[in-house]
N, C-alpha and C positions, 0 to 999 in steps of 0.2 A: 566816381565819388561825387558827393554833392557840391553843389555852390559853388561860385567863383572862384581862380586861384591860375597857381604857375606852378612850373616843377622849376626845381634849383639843386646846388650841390653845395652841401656844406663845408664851408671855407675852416673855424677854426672860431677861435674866443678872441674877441677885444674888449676894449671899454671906452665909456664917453661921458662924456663929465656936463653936467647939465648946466641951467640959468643959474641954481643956488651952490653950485660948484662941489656936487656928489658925483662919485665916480658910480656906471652902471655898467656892471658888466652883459655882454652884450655876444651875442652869438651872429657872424657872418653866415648869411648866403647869398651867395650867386645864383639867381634866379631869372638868367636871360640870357642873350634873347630866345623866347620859345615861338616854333612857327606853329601857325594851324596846319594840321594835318586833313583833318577830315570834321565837317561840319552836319549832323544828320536830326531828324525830327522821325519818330518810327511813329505807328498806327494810332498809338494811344497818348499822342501828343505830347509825351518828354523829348522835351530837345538838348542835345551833348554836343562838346566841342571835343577834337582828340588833340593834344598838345605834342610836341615833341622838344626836346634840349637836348644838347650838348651835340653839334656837328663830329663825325667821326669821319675816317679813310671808309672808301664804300665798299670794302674788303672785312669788312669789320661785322659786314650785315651778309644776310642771306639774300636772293633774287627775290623773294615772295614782298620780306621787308621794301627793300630799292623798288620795285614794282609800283607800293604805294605811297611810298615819298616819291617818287619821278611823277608819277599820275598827278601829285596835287602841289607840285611845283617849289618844293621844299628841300633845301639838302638833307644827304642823312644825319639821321640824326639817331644814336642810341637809345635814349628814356622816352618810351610814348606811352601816356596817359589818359582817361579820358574824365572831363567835368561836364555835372548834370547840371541844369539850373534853370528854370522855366525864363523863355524869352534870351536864352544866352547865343542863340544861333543868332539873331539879329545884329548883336555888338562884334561878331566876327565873322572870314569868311577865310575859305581856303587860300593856302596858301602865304596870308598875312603873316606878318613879324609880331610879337606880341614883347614891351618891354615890361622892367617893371612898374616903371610910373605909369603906365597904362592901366595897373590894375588897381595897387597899394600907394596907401601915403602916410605918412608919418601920425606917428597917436593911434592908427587901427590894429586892430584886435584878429590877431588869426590863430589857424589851428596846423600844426604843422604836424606828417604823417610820414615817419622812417624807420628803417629797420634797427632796433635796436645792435648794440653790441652782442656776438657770440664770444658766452663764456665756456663753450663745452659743457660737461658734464659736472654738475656741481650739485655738493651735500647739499641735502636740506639746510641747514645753518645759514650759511650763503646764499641759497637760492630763494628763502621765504623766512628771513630773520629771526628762526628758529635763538631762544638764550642759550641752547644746549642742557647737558645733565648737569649735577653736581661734581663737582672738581675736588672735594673731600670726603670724609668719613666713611671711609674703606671702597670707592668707586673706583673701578678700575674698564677702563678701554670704553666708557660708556659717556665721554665729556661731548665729543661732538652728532651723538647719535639721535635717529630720529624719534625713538622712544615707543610706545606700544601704537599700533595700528588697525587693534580690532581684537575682540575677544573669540576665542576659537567657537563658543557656543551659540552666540551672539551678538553681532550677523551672520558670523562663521565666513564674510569676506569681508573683503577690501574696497569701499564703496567709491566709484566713479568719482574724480578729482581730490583725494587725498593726496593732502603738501606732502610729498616725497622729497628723497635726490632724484634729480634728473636733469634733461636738458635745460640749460639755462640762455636767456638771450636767442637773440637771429631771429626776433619774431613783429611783427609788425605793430608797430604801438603808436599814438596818437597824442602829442600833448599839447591842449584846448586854450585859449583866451593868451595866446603868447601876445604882448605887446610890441607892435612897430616903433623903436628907438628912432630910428635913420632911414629914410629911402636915400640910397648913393646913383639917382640914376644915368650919369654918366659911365658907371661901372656896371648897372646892372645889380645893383647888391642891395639888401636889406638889414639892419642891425636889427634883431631881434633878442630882447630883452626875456632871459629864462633857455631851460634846458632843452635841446633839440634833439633828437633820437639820433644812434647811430655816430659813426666813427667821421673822424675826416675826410671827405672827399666823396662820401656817402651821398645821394641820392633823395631828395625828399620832395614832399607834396606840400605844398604853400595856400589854403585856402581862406579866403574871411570867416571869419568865428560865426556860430549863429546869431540872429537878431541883433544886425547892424542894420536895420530900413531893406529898404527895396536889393541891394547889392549883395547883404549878407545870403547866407548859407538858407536852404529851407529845405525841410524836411519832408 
């Protein structure tokens, strides 16, 4: 992915009450510490950093995994990720500890990247906020239904991305310009202000929004 950032795991909701004494609610992550894995610049001059978080038992990983954490002097670690970002090889080097007040500071703007919630298999109504049918004047079994989908003559199909039922959630969603509440960096954690993808304890990518100066995200 592009731009600066950390990976973290989402803690759960709190809130914090500002200067004029409004409560804001406020979403925890724990986003530290992450080591450098592997630092590389390929032919055509992008240069990437690989991240890793959350220390695990080394029974947890495969030899191939442990191979290149032990190589680059890092415990195991689960979640490895990679950020793109011109000139980001230079601000780190293998093996390093990265916290979060190393990267984030309070009042900045980031874009957080998780797997939403799996809801199964769900109706149209639920899954794309279909109003549903009419509920009187003689309707019968047709209240939650998706309603016509193509005329038999004309298309005579079902044209590629019609709102159906079907899988809903477990898929990777991104939500943009979250604002920095709180950096906790004795803990390691962030208050971010707004909705963060995915369940608790879930897994996410923490990066600066676009077009914050030189640090932000570039495309």
């Amino acid at each position: 992915m592009k731009g600066i950032g950390l990976l973290g795991k989402k803690i759960g909701m709190s809130r914090f009450i500002d200067e004029k004494g409004v409560f804001i609610p406020v979403t925890l992550i724990k986003a530290g510490p992450n080591y450098v894995v592997n630092v590389k610049k390929d032919s055509k001059g992008r240069e990437s950093v690989a991240l890793g978080f959350e220390v695990v038992k080394e029974k947890a990983l495969n030899k191939p995994q442990l191979g290149v954490l032990k190589k680059a002097g890092v415990p195991p670690v689960r979640f490895v990720r990679e950020f793109r970002y011109p000139g980001i090889s230079e601000k780190f080097e293998v093996g390093q500890e990265v916290n979060v007040a190393d990267v984030f500071a309070d009042g900045e703007l980031v874009d957080v990247i998780g797997t939403s919630k799996g809801r199964g298999f769900a109706g149209a109504m639920k899954r794309w906020g279909f109003a549903g049918g009419p509920k009187t004047h003689g309707t019968r079994g047709w209240h939650r239904r998706v309603g016509a989908i193509g005329n038999r003559t004309y298309p005579g199909e079902v044209k590629p991305g019609k709102k159906m039922s079907g899988h809903y959630g477990n898929s990777q969603v991104t939500v943009r310009n979250l604002k920095i509440v709180k950096v906790i960096p004795e803990q390691n954690i962030i208050a971010v202000k707004g909705s963060v993808p995915g369940s608790r304890n879930g897994f996410v990518c923490i990066r600066k929004a676009y077009g914050l100066g030189p640090e932000g995200r570039s495309e």
